[in-house]
C-alpha positions as CSV (number, residue, x, y, z in Angstrom):
1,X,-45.1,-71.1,71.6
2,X,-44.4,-74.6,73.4
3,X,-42.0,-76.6,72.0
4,X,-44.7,-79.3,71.9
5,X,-46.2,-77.7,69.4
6,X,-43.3,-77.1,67.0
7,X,-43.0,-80.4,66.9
8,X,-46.9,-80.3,66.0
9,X,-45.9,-77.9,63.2
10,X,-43.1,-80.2,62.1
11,X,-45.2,-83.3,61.8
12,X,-47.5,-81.0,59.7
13,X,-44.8,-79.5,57.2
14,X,-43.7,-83.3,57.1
15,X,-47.3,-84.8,56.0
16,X,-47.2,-86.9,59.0
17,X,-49.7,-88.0,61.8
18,X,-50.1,-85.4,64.9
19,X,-50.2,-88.1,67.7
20,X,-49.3,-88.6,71.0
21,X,-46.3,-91.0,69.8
22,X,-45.0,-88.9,67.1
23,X,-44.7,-85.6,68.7
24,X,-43.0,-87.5,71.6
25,X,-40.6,-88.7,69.1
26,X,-40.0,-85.6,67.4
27,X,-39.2,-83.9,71.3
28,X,-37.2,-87.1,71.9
29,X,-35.1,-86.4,69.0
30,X,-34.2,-83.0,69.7
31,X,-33.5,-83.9,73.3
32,X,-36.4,-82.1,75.1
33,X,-38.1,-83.7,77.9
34,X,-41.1,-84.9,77.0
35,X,-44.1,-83.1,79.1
36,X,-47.1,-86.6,78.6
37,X,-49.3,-84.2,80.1
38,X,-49.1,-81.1,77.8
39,X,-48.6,-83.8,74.6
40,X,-51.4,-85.5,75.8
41,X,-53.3,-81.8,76.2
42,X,-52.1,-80.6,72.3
43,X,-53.5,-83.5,71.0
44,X,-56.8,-83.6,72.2
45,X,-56.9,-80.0,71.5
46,X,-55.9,-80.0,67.4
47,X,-58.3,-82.9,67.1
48,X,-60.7,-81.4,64.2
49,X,-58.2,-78.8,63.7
50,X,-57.4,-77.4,60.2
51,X,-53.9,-76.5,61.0
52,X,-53.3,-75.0,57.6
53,X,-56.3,-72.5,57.7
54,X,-55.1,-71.9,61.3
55,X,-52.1,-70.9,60.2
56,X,-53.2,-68.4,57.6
57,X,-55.4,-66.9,59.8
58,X,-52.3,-66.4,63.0
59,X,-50.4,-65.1,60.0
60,X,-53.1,-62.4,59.1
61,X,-53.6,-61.2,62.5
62,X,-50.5,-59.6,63.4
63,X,-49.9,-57.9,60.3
64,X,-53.1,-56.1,60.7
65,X,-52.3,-55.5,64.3
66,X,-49.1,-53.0,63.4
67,X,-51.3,-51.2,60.7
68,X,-53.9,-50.2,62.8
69,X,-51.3,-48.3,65.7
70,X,-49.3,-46.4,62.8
71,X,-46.5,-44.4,64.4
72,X,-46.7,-42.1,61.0
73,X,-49.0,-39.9,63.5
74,X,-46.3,-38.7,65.6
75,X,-43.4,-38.6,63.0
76,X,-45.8,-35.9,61.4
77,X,-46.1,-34.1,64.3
78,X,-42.1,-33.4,64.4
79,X,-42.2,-33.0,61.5
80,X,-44.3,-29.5,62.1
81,X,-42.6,-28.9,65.8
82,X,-39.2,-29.3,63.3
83,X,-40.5,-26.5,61.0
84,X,-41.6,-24.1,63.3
85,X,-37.7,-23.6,64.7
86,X,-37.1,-22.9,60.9
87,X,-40.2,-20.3,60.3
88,X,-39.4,-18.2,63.1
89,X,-35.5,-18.3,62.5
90,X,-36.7,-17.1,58.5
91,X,-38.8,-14.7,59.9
92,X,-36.3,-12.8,62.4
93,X,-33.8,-12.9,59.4
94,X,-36.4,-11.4,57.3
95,X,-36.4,-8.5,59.7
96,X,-32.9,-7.8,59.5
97,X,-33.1,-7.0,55.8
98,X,-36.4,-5.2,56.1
């Protein structure tokens, strides 16, 4: 994420206005150089924007991302190559008492 818009975010936790002028300040006052270009650019784009439901939905998407590629798949299947090791050594002992 750009640190342009952080300082979107923070103006939005704050209650204040996302302009041009205040997310300048807000870089200003951490001592970033201020891209007018790429401020200029955020703007324009979170025009109409309901950064609140925005934010739900990016904090949604990757939780269900991690879910769906489960590594529970191959920490069974050690599971069983574990075992087998332990069967066969069982069975030979097995033999030995007859």
């Amino acid at each position: 994420m750009s640190l342009e818009v952080y300082a979107s975010l923070l103006l939005f936790k704050a209650g204040k206005d996302i302009n041009e002028n205040n997310v300048k300040k807000v870089l200003e006052s951490a001592g970033v150089k201020v891209d007018d270009a790429k401020v200029k650019a955020l703007v324009a784009n979170l025009e109409g924007v309901n950064i609140e439901d925005a934010i739900k939905q990016a904090a949604v998407a990757p939780v269900a991302a991690p879910a769906a590629a489960s590594a529970h798949p191959k920490k069974e299947e050690k599971k069983e190559e574990e075992k087998k090791p332990t069967e066969e050594a069982a069975a030979g002992l097995g033999a030995l008492f007859g």
